[in-house]
C-alpha positions as CSV (number, residue, x, y, z in Angstrom):
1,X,77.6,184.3,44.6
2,X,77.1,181.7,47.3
3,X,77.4,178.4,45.8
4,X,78.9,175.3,48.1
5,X,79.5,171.6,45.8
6,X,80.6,169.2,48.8
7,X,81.2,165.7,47.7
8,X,81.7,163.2,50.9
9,X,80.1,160.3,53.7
10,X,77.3,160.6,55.8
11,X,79.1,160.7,59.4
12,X,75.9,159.2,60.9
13,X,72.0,158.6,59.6
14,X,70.1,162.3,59.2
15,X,68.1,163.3,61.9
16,X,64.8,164.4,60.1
17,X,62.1,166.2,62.2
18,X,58.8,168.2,61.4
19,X,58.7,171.4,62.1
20,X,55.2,173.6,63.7
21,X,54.1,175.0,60.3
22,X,54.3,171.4,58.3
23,X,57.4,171.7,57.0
24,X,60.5,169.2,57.4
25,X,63.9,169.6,57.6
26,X,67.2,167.2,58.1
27,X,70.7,168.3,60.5
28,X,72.9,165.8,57.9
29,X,77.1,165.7,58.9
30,X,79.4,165.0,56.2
31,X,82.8,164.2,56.0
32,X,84.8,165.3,53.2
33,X,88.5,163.8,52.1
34,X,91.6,165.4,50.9
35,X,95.3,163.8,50.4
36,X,98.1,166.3,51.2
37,X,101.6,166.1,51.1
38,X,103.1,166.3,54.7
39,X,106.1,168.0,55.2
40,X,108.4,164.9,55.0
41,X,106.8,164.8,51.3
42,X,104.7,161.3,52.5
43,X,100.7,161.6,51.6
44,X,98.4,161.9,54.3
45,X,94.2,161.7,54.5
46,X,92.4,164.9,55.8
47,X,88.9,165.3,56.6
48,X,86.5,167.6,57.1
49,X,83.1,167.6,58.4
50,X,80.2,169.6,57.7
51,X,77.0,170.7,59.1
52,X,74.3,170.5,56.4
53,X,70.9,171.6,56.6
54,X,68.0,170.2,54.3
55,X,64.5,171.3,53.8
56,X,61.3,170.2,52.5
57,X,61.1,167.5,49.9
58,X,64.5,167.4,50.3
59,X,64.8,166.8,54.1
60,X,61.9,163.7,53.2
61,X,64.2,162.1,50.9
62,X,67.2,162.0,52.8
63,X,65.8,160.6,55.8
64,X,63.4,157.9,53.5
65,X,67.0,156.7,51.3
66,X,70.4,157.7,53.1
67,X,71.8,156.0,55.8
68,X,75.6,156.5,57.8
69,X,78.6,156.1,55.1
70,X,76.9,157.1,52.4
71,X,78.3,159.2,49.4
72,X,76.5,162.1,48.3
73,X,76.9,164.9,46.9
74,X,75.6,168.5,48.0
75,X,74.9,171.6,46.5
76,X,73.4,174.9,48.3
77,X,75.2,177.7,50.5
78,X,76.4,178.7,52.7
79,X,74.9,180.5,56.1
80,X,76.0,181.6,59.3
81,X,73.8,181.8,62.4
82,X,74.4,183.5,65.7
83,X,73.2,183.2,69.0
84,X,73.8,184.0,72.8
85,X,75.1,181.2,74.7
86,X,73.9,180.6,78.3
87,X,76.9,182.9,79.6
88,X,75.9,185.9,77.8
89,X,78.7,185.5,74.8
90,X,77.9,185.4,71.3
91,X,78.2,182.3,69.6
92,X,78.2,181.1,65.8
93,X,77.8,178.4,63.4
94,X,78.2,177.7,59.8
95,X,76.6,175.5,57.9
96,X,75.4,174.4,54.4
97,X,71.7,174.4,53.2
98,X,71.2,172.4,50.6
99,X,69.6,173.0,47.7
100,X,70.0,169.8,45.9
101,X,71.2,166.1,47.2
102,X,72.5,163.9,44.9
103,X,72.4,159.7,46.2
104,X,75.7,158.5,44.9
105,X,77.1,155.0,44.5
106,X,74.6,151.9,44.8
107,X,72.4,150.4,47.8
108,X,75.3,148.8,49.3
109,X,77.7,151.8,49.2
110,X,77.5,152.2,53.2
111,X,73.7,152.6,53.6
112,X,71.3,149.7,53.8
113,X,67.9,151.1,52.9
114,X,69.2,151.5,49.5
115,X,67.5,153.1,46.8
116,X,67.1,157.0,46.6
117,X,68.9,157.0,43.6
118,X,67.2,159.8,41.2
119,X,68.6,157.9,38.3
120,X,68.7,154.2,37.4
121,X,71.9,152.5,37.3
122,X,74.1,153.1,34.7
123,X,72.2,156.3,33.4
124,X,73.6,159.7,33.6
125,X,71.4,162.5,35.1
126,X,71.1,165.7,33.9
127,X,71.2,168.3,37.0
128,X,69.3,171.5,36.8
129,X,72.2,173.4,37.1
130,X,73.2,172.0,33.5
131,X,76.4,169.9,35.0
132,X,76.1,166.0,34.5
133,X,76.7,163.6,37.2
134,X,80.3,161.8,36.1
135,X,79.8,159.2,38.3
136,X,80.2,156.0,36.1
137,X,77.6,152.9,36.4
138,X,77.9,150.3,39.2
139,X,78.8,146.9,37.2
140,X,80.1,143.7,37.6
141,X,82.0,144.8,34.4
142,X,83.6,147.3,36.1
143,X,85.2,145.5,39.0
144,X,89.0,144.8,37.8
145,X,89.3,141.5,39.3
C-alpha cells in the first residue's frame, strides 16, 4: 500500500499551470511540524517540507482557495521520478500526489482568499475514505480568553 496523510502550512501560494492536453495541475510545498526532545532533554520544533503534486479538479481548487500559511491536510502517495541532470548523472525526486486536499482552519488561518472550505463552519465532513475530519469549529466560543 502507498498511502501518505501529511497534515502542515503552505510554504508559499501553489503555482497552478495548464498543461497541452487540457489538464491542470499544482507544484504545492508544505511544511510539516514535529517537537522532539533534544539530547539535553529540552523540546525542540522540526520541520519538514514536502513537494506535493495536485491534478485536475484538484489542482483548480487549490490555486482558486489556498494561499501561503495555510493548513491543509493531504492525502495521496507517494512517487519518485528520475532524470539526467545536464552533467550526465542521474538525479531523483520524491514527492506526494495528492489525491484529496482538505482546506483546514478558517479564511483568516494564513490565507486571504478564504473560502475553499468543502464544509461549512462548524460541520464535520465525511471523507471518502470513511475517516472524519476532527478538526473542531472556528468560534468565538472557543477562544479561552
Amino acid at each position: 500500500m502507498n498511502l501518505v496523510i501529511l497534515r502542515g502550512n503552505l510554504c508559499q501560494d501553489p503555482e497552478v499551470k495548464a498543461i497541452g492536453s487540457g489538464n491542470t495541475v499544482a507544484n504545492l510545498r508544505i511544511a510539516t511540524n514535529e517537537r522532539r526532545k533534544d539530547k539535553d532533554g529540552n523540546w525542540t520544533d522540526h520541520s519538514e517540507y514536502h513537494t506535493v503534486t495536485a491534478w485536475g479538479r484538484t489542482a483548480e481548487n487549490a490555486g482558486k482557495y489556498l494561499t501561503k500559511g495555510r493548513a491543509v491536510l493531504v492525502e495521496g502517495r507517494l512517487q519518485t521520478r528520475k532524470w539526467t541532470d545536464k552533467d550526465g548523472k542521474d538525479r531523483y525526486s520524491t514527492e506526494v500526489v495528492a489525491r484529496e486536499i482538505e482546506f483546514l482552519g478558517g479564511k483568516d488561518d494564513g490565507g486571504q482568499r478564504g473560502g475553499g472550505g468543502n464544509r461549512p463552519q462548524g460541520q464535520s465532513q465525511q471523507r471518502s475514505t470513511g475517516r472524519q475530519n476532527l478538526d473542531p469549529p472556528n468560534t468565538d466560543d472557543d477562544i479561552p480568553f
